[in-house]
C-alpha positions in Angstrom: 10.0 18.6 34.2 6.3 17.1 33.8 7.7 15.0 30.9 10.7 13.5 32.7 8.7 12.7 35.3 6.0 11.0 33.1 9.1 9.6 31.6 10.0 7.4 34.8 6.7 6.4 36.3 6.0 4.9 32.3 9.5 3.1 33.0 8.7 2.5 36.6 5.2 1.0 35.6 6.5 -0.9 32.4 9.1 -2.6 34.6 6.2 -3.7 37.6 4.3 -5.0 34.9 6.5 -7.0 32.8 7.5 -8.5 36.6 3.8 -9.3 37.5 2.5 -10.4 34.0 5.6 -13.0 33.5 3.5 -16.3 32.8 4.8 -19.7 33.9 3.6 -23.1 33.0 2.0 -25.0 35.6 4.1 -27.4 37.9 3.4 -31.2 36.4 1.6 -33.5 38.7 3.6 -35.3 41.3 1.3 -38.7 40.7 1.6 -40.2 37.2 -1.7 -41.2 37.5 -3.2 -38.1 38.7 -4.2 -37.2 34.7 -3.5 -34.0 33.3 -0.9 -34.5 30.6 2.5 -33.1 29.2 3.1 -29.6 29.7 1.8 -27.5 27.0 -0.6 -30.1 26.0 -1.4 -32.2 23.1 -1.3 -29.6 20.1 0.1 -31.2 16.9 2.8 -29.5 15.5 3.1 -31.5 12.7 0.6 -29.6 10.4 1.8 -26.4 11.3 4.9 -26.5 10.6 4.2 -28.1 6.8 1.3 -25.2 6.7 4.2 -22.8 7.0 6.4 -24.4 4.8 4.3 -24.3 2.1 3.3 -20.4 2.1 7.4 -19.9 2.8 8.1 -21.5 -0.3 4.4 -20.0 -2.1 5.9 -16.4 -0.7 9.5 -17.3 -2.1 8.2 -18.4 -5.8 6.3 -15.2 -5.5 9.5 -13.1 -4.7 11.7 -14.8 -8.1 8.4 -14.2 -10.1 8.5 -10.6 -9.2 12.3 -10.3 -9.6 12.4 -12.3 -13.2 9.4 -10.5 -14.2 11.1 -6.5 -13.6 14.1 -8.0 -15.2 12.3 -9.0 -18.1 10.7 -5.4 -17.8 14.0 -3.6 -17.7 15.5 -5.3 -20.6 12.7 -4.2 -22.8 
């Protein structure tokens, strides 16, 4: 009985929480010339995505070395 009742206040709590915790971006300025800037900011994305390009593919070449390597191994 303890357990199904710790059961459903852990449910009951989970499910205030993720209600209360939901974040939201800030409303944009009514005035274009009040400042501020787009929504998220200015982060480039541009470098971030190459980054992760480049250790997908680095990761991949790993994975076919690997792969040629205990085929190699197993036709020995």
């Amino acid at each position: 009985m303890k357990k199904h009742l710790r059961n459903i206040l852990l449910v009951s709590a989970m499910m205030v929480a993720s209600q209360v915790l939901l974040a939201q971006p800030p409303d944009p300025p009514v005035d274009p010339s009040a400042g501020g800037g787009p929504i998220g900011g200015g982060a480039p994305i541009g470098t971030g995505i190459g980054i992760l390009l480049t250790l997908g593919a680095a990761y991949g070449a790993k994975k076919v070395y690997a792969a040629w390597k205990n085929r190699e191994d197993l036709e020995e």
